[in-house]
FIBAGU-83595 format. One record per residue: x, y, z of N, C-alpha, C in turn; residue in three letters; residue number from 1. Coordinates in Angstrom, 1 decimal, padded with zeros to 4 digits. Example, Ala and Ser with C-alpha at 12.3 -4.5 7.8 and 13.67 -1.06 7.14 Angstrom:
2
+--------+--------+--------+--------+--------+--------+--------+--------+--------+--------+-----+
!   n.px !   n.py !   n.pz !  ca.px !  ca.py !  ca.pz !   c.px !   c.py !   c.pz ! residu ! num !
+--------+--------+--------+--------+--------+--------+--------+--------+--------+--------+-----+
!  013.2 ! -005.7 !  007.8 !  012.3 ! -004.5 !  007.8 !  013.2 ! -003.3 !  007.8 !    ALA !   1 !
!  012.8 ! -002.2 !  007.1 !  013.7 ! -001.1 !  007.1 !  012.9 !  000.0 !  007.9 !    SER !   2 !
+--------+--------+--------+--------+--------+--------+--------+--------+--------+--------+-----+
END
This chain:
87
+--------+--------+--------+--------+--------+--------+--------+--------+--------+--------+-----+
!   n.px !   n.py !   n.pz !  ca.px !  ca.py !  ca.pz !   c.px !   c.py !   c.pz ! residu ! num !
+--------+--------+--------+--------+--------+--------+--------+--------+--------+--------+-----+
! -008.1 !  004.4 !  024.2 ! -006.8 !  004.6 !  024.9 ! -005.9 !  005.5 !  024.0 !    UNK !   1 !
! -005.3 !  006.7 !  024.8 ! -004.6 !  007.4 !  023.8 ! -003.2 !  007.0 !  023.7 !    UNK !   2 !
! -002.3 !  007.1 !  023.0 ! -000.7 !  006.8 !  022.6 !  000.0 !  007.7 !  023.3 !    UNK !   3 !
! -000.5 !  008.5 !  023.0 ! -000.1 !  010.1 !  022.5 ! -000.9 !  011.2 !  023.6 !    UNK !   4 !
! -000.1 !  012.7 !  024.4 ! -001.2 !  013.6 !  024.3 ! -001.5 !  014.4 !  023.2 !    UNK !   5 !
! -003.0 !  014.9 !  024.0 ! -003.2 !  015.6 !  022.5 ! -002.5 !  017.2 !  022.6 !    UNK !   6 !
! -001.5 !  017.3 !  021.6 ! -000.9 !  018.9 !  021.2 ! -002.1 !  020.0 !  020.5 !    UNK !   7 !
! -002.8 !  021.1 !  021.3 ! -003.5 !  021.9 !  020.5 ! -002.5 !  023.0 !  019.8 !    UNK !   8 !
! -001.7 !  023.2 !  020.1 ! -001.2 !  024.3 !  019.3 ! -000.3 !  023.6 !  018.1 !    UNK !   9 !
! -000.2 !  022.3 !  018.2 !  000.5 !  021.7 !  016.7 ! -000.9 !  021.7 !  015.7 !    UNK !  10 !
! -001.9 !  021.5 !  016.5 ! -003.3 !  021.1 !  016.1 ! -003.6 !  022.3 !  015.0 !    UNK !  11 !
! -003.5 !  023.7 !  015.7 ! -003.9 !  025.1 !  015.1 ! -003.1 !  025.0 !  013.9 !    UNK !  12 !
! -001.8 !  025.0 !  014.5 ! -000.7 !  024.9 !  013.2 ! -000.6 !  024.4 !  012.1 !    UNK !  13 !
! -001.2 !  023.4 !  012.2 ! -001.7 !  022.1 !  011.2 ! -002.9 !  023.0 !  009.8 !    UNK !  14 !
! -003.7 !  023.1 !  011.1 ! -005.1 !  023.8 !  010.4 ! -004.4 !  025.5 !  009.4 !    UNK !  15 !
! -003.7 !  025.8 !  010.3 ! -003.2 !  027.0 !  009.6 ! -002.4 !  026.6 !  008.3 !    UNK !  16 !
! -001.5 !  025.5 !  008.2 ! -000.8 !  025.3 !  007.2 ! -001.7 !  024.9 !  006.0 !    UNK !  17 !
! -003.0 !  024.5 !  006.4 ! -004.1 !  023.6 !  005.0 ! -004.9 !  024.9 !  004.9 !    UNK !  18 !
! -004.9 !  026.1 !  005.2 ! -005.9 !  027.2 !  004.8 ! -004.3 !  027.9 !  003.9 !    UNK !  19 !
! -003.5 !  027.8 !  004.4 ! -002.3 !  028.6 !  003.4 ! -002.3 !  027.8 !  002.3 !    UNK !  20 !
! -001.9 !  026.5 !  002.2 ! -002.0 !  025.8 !  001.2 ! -003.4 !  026.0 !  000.5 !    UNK !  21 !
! -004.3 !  025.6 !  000.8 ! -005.7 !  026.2 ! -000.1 ! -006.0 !  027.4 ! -000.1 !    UNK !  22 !
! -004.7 !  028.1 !  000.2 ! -005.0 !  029.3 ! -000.4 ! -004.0 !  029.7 ! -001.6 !    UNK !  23 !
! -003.1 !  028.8 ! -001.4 ! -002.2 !  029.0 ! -002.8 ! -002.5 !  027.7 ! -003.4 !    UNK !  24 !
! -003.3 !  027.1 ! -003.7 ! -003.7 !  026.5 ! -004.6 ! -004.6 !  027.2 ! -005.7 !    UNK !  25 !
! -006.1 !  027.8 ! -004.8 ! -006.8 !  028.5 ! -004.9 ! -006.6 !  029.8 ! -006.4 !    UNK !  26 !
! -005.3 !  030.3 ! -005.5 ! -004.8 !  031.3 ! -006.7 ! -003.9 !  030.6 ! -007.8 !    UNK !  27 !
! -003.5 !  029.9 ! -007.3 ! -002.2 !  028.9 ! -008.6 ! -003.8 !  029.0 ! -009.5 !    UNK !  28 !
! -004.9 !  028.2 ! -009.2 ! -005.7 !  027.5 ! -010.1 ! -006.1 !  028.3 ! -010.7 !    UNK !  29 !
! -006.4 !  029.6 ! -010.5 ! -007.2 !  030.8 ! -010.9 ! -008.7 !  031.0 ! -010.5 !    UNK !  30 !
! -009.1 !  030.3 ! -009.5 ! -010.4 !  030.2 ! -009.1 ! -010.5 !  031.2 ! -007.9 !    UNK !  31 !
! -009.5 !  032.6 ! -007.3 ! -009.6 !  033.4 ! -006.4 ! -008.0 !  034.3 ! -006.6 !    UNK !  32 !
! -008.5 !  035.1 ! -006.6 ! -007.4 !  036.3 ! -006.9 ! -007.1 !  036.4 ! -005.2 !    UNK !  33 !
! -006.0 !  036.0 ! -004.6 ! -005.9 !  036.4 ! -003.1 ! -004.6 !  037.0 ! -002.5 !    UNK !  34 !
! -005.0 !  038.3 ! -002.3 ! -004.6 !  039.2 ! -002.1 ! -003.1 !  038.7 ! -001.2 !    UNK !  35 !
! -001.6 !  039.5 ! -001.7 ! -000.3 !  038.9 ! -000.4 ! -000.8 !  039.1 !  000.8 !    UNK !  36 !
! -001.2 !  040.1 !  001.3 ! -002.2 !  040.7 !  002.5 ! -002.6 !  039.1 !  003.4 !    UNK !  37 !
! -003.4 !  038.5 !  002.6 ! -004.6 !  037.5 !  002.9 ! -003.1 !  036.3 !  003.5 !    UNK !  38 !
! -002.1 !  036.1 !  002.8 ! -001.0 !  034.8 !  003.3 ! -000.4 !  035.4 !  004.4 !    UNK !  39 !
!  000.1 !  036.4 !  004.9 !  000.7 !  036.8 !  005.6 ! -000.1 !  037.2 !  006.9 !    UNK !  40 !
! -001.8 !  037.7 !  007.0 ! -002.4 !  037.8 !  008.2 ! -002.4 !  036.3 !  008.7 !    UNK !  41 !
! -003.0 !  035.6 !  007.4 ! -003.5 !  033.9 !  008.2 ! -002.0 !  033.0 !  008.7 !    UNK !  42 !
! -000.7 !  033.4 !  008.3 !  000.3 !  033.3 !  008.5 !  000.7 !  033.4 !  010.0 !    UNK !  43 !
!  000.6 !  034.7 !  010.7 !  000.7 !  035.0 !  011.2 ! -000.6 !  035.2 !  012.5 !    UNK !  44 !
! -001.6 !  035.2 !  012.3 ! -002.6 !  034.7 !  012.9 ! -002.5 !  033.4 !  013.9 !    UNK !  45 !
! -002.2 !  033.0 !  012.4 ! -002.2 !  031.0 !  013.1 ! -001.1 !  031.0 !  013.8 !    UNK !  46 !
!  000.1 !  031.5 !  013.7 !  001.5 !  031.2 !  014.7 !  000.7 !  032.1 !  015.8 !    UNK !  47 !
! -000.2 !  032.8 !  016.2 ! -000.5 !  033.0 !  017.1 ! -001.1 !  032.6 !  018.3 !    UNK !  48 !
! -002.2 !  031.8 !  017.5 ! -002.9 !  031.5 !  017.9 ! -002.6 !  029.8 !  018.7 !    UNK !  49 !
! -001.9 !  029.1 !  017.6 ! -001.1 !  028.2 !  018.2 ! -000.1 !  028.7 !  019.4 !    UNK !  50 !
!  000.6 !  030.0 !  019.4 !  001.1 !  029.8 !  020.1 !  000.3 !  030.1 !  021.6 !    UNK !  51 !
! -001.0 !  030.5 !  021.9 ! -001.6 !  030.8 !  022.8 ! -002.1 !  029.5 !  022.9 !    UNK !  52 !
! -002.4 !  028.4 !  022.0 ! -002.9 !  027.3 !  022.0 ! -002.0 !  026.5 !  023.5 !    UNK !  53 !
! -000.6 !  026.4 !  023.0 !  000.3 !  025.5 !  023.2 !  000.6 !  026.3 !  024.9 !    UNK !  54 !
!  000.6 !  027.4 !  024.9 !  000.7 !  027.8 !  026.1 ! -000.5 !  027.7 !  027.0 !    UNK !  55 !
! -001.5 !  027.8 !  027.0 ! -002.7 !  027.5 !  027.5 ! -002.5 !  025.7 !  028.2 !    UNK !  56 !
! -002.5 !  025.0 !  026.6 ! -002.4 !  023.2 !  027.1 ! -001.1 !  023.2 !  027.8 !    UNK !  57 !
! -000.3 !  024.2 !  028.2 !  000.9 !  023.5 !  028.8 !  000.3 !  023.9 !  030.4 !    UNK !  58 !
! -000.3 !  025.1 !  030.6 !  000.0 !  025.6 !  031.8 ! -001.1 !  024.6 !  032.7 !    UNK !  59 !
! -002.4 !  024.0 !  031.6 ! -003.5 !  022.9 !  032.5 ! -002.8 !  021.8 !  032.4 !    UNK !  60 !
! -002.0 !  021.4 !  032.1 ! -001.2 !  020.3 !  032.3 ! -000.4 !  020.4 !  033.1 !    UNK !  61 !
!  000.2 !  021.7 !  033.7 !  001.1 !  021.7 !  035.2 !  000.2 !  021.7 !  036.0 !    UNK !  62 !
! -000.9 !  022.2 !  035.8 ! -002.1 !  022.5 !  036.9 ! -002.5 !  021.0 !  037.8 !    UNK !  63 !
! -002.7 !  020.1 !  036.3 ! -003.0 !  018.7 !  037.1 ! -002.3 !  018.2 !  037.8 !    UNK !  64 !
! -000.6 !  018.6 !  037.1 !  000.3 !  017.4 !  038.1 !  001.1 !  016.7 !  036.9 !    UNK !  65 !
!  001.0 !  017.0 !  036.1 !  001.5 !  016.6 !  034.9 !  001.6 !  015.1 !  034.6 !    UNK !  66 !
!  000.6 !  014.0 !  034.9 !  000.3 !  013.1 !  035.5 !  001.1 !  012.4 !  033.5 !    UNK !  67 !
!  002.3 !  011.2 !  033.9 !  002.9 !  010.8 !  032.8 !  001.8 !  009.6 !  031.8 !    UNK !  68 !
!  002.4 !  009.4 !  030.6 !  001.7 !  008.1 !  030.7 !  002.4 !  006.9 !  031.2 !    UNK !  69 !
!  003.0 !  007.0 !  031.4 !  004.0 !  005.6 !  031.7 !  003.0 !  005.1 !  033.0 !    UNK !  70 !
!  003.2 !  003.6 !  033.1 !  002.5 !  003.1 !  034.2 !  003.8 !  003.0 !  035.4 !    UNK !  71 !
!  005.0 !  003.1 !  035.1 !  005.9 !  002.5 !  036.2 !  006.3 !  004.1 !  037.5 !    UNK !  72 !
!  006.1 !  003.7 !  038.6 !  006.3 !  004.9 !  039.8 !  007.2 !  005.2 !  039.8 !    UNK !  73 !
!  008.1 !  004.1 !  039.9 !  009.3 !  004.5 !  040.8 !  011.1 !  004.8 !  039.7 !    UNK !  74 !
!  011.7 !  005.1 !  040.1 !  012.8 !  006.1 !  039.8 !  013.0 !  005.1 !  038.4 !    UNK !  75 !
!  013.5 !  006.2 !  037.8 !  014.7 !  005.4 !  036.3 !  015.6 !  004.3 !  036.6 !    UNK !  76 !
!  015.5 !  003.2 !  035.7 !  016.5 !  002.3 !  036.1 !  018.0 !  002.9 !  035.8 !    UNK !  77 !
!  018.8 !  002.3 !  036.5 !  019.9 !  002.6 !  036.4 !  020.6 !  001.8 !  034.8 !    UNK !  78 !
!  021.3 !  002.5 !  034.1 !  022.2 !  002.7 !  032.9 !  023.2 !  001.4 !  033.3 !    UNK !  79 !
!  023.0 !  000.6 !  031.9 !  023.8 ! -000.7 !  031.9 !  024.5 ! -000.9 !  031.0 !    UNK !  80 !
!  025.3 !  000.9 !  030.6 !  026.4 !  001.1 !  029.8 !  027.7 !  001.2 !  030.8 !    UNK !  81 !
!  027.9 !  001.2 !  032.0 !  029.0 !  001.2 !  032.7 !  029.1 !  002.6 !  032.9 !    UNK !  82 !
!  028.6 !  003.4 !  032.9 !  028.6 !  005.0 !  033.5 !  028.6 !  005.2 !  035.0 !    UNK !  83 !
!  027.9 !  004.4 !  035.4 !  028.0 !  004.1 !  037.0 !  029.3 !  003.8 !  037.6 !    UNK !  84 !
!  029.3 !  004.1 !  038.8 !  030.7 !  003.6 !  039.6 !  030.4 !  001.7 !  039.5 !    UNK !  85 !
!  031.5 !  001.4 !  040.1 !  030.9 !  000.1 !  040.3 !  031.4 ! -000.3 !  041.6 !    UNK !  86 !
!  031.1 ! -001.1 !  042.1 !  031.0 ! -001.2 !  044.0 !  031.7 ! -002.5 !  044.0 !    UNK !  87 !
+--------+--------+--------+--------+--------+--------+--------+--------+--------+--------+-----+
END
């Protein structure tokens, strides 16, 4: 049972943020000389690619119907802060 949908372009994002970080670790440690070049393509890459991610999962998700998770049909209960008129 899921909680949650699944976000692919938070997903990419994610992934892109743990290759920048092991990539400045990498160099902090001294175990890879990596070029500024190398943070700023994968940088920039990954916001891409997430963003094509997140646009993709949004547009098959209107496709379906955008079916909620909530199990209840029918309309929003009405607000029992007094915003309403009262009759």
């Amino acid at each position: 049972m899921l909680l949650h949908e699944f976000r692919p372009g938070r997903a990419v994002l994610g992934l892109t943020l743990l290759a920048l970080s092991g990539g400045y670790a990498a160099d902090w440690a001294g175990a890879w000389q990596a070029p500024w070049v190398f943070f700023v393509a994968v940088l920039g890459g990954g916001l891409f690619l997430a963003a094509v991610a997140a646009q993709v999962a949004y547009r098959l998700r209107r496709r379906r119907g955008g079916r909620s998770l909530s199990s209840e049909k029918g309309p929003d209960p009405a607000s029992s802060n007094g915003s309403q008129a009262m009759r």
